[in-house]
Every structure is written in C-alpha cells, then in structure tokens.
C-alpha positions as CSV (number, residue, x, y, z in Angstrom):
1,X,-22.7,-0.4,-9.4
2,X,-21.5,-2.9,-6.4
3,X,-23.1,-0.1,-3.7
4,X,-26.0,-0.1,-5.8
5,X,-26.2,-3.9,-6.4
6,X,-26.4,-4.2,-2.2
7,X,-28.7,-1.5,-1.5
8,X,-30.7,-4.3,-3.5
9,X,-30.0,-6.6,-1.9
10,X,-28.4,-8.6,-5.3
11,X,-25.7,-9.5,-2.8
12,X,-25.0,-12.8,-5.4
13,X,-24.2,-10.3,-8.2
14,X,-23.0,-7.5,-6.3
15,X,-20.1,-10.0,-5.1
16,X,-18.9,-11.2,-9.2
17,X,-19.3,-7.6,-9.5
18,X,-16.7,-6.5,-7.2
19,X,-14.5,-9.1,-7.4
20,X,-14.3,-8.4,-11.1
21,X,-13.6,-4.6,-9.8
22,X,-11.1,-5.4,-8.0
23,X,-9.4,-7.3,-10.3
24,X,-8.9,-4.3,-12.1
25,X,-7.7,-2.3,-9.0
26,X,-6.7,-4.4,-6.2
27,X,-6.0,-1.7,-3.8
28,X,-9.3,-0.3,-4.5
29,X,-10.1,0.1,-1.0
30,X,-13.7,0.8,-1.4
31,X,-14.6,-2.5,-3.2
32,X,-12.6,-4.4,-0.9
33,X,-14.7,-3.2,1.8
34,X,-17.7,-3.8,0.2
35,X,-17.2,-6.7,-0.9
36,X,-15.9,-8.1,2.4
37,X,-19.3,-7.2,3.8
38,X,-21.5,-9.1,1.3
39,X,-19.2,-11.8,1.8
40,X,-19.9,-12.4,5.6
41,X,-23.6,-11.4,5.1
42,X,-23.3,-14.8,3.2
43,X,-21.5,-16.8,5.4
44,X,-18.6,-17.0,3.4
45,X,-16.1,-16.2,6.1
46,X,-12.9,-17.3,5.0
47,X,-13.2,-15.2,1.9
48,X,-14.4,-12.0,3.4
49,X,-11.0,-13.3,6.3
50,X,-8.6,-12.7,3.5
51,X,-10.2,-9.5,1.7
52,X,-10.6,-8.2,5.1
53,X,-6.7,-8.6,5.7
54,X,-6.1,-7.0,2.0
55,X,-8.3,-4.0,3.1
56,X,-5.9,-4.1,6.4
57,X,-2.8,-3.7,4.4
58,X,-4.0,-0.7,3.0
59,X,-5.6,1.2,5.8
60,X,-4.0,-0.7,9.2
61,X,-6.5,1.9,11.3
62,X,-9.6,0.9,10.0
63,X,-12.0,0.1,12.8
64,X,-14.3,-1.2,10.3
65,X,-12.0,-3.4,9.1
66,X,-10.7,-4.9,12.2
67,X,-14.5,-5.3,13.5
68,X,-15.4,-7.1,10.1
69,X,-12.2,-9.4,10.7
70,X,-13.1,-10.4,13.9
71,X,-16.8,-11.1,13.3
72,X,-15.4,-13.4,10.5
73,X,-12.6,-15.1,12.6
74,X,-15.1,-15.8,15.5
75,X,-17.5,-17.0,13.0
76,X,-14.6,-19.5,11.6
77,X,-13.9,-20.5,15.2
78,X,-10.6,-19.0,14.7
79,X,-10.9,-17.7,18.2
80,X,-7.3,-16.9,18.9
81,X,-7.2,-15.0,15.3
82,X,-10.5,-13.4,16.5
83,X,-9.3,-12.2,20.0
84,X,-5.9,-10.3,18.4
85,X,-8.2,-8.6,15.4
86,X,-10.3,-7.5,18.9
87,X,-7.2,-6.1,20.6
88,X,-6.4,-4.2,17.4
89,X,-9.2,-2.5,17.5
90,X,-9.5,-1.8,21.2
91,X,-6.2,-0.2,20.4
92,X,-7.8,2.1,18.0
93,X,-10.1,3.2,20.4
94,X,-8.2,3.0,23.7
95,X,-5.7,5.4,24.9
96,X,-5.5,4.8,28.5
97,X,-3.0,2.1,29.1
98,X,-4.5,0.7,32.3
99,X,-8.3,0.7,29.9
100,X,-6.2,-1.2,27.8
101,X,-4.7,-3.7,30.1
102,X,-7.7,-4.5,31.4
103,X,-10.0,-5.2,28.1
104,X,-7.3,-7.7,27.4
105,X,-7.4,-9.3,30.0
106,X,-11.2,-9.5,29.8
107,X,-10.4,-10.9,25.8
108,X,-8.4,-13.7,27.2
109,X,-11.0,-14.7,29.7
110,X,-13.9,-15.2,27.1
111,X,-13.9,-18.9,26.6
112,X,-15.7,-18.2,22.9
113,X,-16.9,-15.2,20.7
C-alpha cells in the first residue's frame, strides 16, 4: 500500500503508512527505503538521515542507500557527514585503488555539496 500510496503521489499518507509498517517490522528493509525517499522528497532530512542509517545497518552495500544519505546530509549542511556517506559509496563502485585515491581527494576539495 506505501508503493502504491507514492506512485500517487499521497506522499503525506504514504509516510504514516510506512512508518506504521515499520513499526511492525523494523528491519523491513523495503519500507525503510521507501519511506526514506518520501521523506527527503519532503524536505524532511533529518528523518529520512536516521531511516537511511537504519536501512544501512541492514544492508551496509546499498548504493541506494548511501546516495540517499548523502543527498540528505548535504541537504542538512552536514557536509563532513555528507563527504564520508560519498566515499562509501565510491567504495562500492571503485575498485582501483589509485581511482579511489583520487575521488577522495577530489571530495575533500569541494568547498560544499
């Protein structure tokens, strides 16, 4: 019912849907996700921040997660926060070491996301 809530666009009720969801199963993962999203698509960023770090816990390699998470720490001006989530998921993504090195050291250079 949440998916189906956001495909229209009943973000407001989609959200007290899924939270009541995952009351029921916190380690649901795809509510978490979902919800996370509608979150940030209503500029509530430091909810979506801590759901995002839930859905973390659960699955540490989620590039969706990590990309979510640093949309929603830049967003917060948590810019530090929002360069490591950004390095996490380079490191999903990167193998090669020098690659690596050198997209962090283009993270540390960016004055603001």
């Amino acid at each position: 019912a949440g998916a189906a809530l956001l495909r229209l666009e009943r973000k407001d009720e989609a959200i007290e849907y899924l939270y009541k969801a995952i009351a029921v199963d916190p380690e649901f993962y795809c509510s978490l996700r979902m919800l996370a999203g509608a979150l940030a698509d209503q500029k509530r960023n430091a909810e979506a921040i801590e759901i995002l770090q839930k859905t973390l816990e659960l699955r540490p390699n989620c590039a969706a997660s990590w990309r979510g998470l640093t949309r929603a720490l830049g967003a917060e001006k948590r810019i530090e926060e929002a360069r490591e989530a950004y390095m996490s998921l380079l490191k999903l993504w990167i193998r090669d070491p020098e690659e690596l090195a050198w997209h962090e050291q283009m993270v540390k250079e960016i004055d603001e996301f």
